[in-house]
C-alpha positions as CSV (number, residue, x, y, z in Angstrom):
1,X,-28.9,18.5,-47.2
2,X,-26.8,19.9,-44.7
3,X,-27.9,23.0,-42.2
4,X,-25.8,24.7,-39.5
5,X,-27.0,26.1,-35.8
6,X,-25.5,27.0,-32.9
7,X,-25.0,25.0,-29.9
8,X,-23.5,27.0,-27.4
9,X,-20.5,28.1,-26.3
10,X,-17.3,26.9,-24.7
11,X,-16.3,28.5,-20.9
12,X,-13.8,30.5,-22.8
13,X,-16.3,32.0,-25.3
14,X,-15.5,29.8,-28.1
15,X,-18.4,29.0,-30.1
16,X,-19.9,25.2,-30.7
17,X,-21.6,24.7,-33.9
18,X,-24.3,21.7,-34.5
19,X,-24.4,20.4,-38.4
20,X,-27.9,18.6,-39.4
21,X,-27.7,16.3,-42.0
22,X,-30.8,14.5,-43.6
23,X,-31.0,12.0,-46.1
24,X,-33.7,11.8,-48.7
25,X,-35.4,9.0,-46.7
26,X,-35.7,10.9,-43.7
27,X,-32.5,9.9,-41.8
28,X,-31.5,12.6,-39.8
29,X,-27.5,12.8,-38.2
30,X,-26.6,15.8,-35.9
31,X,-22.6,16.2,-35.7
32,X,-21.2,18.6,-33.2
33,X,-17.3,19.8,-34.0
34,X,-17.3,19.6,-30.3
35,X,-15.3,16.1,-30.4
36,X,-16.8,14.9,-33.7
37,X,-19.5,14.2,-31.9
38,X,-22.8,12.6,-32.6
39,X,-25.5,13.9,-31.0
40,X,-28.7,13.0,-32.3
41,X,-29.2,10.0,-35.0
42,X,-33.0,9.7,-35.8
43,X,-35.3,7.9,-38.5
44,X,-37.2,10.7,-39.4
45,X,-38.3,14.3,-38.4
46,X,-39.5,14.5,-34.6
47,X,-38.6,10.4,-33.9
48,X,-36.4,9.9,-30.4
49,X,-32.8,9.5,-31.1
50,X,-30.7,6.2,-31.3
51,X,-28.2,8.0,-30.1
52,X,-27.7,9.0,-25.9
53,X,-26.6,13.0,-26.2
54,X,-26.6,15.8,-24.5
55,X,-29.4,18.9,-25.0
56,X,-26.3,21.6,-24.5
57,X,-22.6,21.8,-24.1
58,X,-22.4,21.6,-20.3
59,X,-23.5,18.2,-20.6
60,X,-20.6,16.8,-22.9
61,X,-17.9,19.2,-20.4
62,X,-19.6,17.8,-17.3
63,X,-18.2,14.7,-15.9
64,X,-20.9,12.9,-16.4
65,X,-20.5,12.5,-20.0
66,X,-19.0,9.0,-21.0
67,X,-18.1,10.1,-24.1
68,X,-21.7,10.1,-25.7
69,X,-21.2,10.1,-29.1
70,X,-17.5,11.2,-30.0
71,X,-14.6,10.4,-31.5
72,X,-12.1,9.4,-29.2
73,X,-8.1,9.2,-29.2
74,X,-5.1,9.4,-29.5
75,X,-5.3,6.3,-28.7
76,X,-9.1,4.5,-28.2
77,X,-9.5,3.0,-24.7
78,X,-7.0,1.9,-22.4
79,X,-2.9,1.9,-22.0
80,X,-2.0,0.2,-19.3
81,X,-0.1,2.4,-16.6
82,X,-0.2,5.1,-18.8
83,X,2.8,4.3,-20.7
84,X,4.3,2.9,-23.3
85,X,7.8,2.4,-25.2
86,X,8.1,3.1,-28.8
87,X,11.7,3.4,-30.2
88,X,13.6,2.6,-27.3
89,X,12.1,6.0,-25.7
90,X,9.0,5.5,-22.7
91,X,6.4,7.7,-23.7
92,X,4.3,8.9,-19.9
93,X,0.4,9.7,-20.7
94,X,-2.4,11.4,-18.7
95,X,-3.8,8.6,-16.4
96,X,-7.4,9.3,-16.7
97,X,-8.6,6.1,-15.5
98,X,-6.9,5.3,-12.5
99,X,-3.5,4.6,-13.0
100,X,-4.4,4.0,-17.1
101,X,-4.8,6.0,-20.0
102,X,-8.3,6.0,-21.2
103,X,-9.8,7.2,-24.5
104,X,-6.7,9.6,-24.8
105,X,-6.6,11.3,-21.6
106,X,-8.2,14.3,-19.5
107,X,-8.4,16.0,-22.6
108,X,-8.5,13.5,-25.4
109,X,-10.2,14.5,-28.6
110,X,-13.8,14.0,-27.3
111,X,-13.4,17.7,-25.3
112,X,-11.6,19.4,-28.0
113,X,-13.2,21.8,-31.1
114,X,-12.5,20.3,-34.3
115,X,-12.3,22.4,-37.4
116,X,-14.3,22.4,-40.5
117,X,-12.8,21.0,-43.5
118,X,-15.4,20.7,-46.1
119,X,-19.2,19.7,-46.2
120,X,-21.6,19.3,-49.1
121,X,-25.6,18.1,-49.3
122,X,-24.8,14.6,-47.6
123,X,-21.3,14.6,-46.1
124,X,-19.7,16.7,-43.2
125,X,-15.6,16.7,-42.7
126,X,-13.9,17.6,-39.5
127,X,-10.4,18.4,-38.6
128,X,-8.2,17.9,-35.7
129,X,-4.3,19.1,-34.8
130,X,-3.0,17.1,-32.1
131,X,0.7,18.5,-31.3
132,X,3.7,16.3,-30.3
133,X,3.6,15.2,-26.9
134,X,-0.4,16.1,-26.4
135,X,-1.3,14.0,-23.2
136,X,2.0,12.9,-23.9
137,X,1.9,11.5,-27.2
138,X,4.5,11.8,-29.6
139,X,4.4,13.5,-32.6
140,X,2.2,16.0,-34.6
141,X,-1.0,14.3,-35.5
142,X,-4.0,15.4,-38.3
143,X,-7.1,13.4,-37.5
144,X,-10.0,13.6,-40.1
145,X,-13.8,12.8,-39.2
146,X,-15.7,12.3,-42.3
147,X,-19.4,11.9,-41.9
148,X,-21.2,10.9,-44.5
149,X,-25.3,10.3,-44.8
150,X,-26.9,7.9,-47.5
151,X,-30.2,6.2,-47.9
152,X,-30.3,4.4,-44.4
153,X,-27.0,4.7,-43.5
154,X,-24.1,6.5,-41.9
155,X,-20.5,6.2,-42.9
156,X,-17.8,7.0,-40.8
157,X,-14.2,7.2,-41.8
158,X,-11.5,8.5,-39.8
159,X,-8.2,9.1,-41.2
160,X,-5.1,10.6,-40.0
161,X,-1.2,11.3,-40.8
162,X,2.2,12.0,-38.5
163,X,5.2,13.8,-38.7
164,X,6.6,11.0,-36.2
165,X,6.4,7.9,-35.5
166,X,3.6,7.2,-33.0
167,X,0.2,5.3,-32.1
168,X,-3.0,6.1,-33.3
169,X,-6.3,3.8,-32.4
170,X,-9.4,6.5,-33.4
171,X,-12.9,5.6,-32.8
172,X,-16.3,6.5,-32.3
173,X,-18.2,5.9,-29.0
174,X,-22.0,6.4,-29.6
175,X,-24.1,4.4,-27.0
176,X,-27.2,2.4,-29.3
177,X,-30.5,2.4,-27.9
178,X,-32.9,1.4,-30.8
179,X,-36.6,0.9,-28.7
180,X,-38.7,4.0,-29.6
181,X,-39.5,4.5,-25.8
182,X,-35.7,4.6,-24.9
183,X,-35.8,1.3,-22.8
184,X,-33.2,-0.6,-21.4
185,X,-31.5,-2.6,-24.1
186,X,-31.4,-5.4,-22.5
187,X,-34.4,-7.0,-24.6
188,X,-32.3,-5.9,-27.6
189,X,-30.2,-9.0,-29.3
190,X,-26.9,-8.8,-30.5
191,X,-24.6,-11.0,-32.9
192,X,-20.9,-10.6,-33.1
193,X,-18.9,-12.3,-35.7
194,X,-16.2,-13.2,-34.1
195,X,-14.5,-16.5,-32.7
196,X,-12.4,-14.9,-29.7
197,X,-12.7,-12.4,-27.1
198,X,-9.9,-10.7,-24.8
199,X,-10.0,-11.6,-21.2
200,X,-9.1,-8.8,-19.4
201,X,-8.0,-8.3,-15.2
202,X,-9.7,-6.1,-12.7
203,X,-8.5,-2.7,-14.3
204,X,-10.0,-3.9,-17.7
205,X,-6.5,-4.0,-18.8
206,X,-6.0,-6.9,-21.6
207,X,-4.5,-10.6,-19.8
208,X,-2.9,-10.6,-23.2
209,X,-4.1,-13.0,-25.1
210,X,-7.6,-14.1,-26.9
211,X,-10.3,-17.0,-25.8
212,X,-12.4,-19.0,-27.7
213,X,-15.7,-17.4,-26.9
214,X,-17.4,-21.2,-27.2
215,X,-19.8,-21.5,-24.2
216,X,-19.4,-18.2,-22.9
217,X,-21.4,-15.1,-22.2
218,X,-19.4,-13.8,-25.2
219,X,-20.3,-16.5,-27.9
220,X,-22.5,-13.8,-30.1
221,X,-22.3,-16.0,-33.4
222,X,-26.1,-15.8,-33.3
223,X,-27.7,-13.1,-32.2
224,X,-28.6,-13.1,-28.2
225,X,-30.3,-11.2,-25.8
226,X,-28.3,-8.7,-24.1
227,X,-30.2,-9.3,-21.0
228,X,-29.2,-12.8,-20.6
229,X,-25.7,-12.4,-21.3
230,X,-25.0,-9.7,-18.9
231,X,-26.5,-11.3,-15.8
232,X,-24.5,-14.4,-16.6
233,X,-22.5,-16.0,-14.2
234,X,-18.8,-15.3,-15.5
235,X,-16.5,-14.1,-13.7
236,X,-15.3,-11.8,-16.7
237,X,-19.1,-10.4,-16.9
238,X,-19.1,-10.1,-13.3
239,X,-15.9,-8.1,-13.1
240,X,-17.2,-5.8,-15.5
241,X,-20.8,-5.3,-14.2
242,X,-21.8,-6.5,-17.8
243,X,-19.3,-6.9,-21.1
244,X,-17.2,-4.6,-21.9
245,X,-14.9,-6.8,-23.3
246,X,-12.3,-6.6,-27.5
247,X,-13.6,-9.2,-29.7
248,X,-10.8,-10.6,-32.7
249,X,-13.4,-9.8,-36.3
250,X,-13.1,-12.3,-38.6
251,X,-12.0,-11.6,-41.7
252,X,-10.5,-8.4,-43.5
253,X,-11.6,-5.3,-45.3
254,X,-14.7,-3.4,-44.6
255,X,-17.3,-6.3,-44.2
256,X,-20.2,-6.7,-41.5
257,X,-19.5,-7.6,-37.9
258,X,-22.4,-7.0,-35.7
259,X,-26.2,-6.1,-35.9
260,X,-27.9,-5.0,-32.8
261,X,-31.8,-5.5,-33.0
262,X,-35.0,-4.5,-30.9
263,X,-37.3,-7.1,-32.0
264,X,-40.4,-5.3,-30.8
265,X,-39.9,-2.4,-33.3
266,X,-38.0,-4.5,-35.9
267,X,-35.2,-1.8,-35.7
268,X,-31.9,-3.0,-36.8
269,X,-28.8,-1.5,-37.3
270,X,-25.9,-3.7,-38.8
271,X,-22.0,-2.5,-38.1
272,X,-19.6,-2.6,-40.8
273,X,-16.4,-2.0,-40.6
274,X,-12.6,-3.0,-41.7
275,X,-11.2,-2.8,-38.2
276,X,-9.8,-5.7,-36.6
277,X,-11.4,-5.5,-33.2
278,X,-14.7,-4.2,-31.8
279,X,-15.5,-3.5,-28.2
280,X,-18.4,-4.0,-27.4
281,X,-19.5,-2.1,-23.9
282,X,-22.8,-2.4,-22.4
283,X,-23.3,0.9,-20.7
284,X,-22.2,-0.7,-17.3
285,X,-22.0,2.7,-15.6
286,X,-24.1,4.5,-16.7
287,X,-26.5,5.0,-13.5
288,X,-27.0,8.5,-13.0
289,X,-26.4,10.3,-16.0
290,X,-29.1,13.0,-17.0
291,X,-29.1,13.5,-20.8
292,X,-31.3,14.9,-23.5
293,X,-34.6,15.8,-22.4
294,X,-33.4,15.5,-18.5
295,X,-33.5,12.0,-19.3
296,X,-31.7,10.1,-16.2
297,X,-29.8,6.9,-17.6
298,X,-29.7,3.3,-15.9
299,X,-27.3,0.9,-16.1
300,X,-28.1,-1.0,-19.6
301,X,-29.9,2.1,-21.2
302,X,-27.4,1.9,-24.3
303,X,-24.8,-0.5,-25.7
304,X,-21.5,0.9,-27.4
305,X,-19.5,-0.7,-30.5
306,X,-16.9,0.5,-31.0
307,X,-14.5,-0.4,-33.9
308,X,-11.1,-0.3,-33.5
309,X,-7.6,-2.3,-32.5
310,X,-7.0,-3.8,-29.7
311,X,-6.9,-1.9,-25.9
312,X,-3.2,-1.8,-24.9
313,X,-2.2,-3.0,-28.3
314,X,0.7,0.0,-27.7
315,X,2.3,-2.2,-25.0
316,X,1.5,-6.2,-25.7
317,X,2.2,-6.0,-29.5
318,X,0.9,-9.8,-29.9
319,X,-2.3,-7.8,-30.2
320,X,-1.7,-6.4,-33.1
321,X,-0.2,-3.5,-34.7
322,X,-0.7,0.2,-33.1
323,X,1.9,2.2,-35.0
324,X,1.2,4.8,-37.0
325,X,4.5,5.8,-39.6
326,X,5.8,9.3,-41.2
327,X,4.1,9.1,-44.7
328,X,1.7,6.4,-44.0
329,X,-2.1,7.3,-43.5
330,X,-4.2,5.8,-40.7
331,X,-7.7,4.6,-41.9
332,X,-11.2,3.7,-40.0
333,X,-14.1,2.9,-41.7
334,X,-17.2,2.6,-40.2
335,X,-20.7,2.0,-41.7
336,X,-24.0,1.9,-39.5
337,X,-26.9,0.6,-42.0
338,X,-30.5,1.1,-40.6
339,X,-33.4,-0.7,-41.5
340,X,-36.0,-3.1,-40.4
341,X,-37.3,-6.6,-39.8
């Protein structure tokens, strides 16, 4: 079933409404139209989230918030400089992250109200109009988040459509944190299927071009304590404080990619998805945060995965495609199966 509160209000008055979804095994999913945003995802009735939020809409304005939980673009994390050329024309975006354009900008989707476009006992649809030349992206954009709650599971699917040529890289940034007591994760394990990582330089900007992730920190082909990989002497790890690193998926279609487990529970939760890429980000800065129940965050207290193409795709097209075309419809889908060991 699906239930509707309040959850505040914007500075301007504008009103924030939480949507409570529960499955008939318990699983409950709370989705703010504030960014698409997940705030809570928890087992049952009364069990601690999986999922860092916030308690109240100050905390997802504040600059705090590392994008707990929402749905992120026009484009999902970085763009080197800022720009990028598409048709001949240089397209200038809101440097956000020094002098790059992360997660969309200032004011990417994450800070902005998205509208309801339909809900029913187990799904929840959200809406999005971007205009042409939002943070200086071109074209009109409609963005969909479709939330959708099964036995043990949550699907995501993001869609959206142009009236212009543009680039469109959507995503989801919940941080994971499957140990009842809300421990680090580093005694969680991780498994990545893929074969290559991207290197990136000291702005986190892709080198451009993929590695063999063979006797690295990054080879996740069996699952490995997070722990132990991000206190590992590499000097990509070491740049980063931890990973935060694009891994190349194998295969196609929607398939699994990852499963992050907390072996003293037996929690799992296995990521599908038919995205090419995943980054996966270790919550290397989060020191400091305060979050739901004045909770204050350490370094390592949750681990993203986010599904998506390629960082900077937009600009080193040997990355992959990041065009989005007039008539054509842009598609994410994301699957987050729950269970355990």
């Amino acid at each position: 079933m699906t239930t509707t509160s309040s959850f505040g209000e914007l500075p301007d008055g504008s009103p924030v409404t939480a949507y409570r979804l529960t499955s008939g095994d318990g699983l409950v999913l709370t989705v703010l139209d504030l960014g698409a945003t997940v705030q809570s995802l928890t087992w049952g009735e009364g069990q601690p989230s999986i999922v860092i939020g916030y308690d109240d809409v100050a905390g997802y304005l504040s600059t705090d918030n590392d994008y707990q939980g929402a749905v992120v673009g026009r484009y999902a994390n970085r763009v080197a400089g800022a720009r990028f050329t598409l048709d001949g024309v240089e397209h200038r975006l809101d440097a956000n992250d020094a002098t790059s354009c992360l997660h969309g900008g200032h004011r990417g989707y994450d800070r902005r109200v998205w509208a309801l476009a339909g809900r029913d006992d187990r799904s929840l649809t959200l809406e999005l109009e971007s205009p042409d030349g939002d943070q200086g992206f071109p074209g009109n954009l409609r963005a969909r988040a479709r939330y959708e709650l099964t036995e043990r599971s949550v699907t995501l699917t993001l869609t959206a459509t142009c009236d212009r040529r543009t680039v469109v890289n959507l995503t989801n940034h919940s941080y994971f944190n499957l140990a009842p007591g809300g421990s680090s994760v580093d005694s969680h394990t991780l498994e990545v299927q893929a074969d290559q990582y991207l290197p990136v330089d000291g702005r986190s900007i892709p080198v451009g071009h993929l590695e063999d992730v063979t006797g690295t920190p990054f080879d996740l082909r069996t699952a490995a304590r997070i722990g132990d990989r991000v206190r590992a002497p590499h000097p990509q790890v070491r740049a980063a404080r931890g990973i935060d690193h694009s891994f190349q998926l194998r295969g196609s279609g929607l398939r699994p990619v990852a499963v992050l487990a907390e072996p003293a529970s037996g929690r799992r939760l296995t990521v599908l998805t038919d995205q090419p890429a995943l980054q996966v980000y270790t919550g290397n800065f989060l020191t400091g945060r305060t979050v739901a129940g004045d909770r204050l965050l350490r370094q390592g207290d949750g681990i993203a995965l986010e599904t998506q193409r390629h960082p900077d795709a937009p600009n080193q097209p040997a990355l992959g495609p990041a065009t989005l075309e007039p008539g054509d419809e842009y598609r994410n889908t994301t699957v987050w199966q729950l269970d355990r060991t």
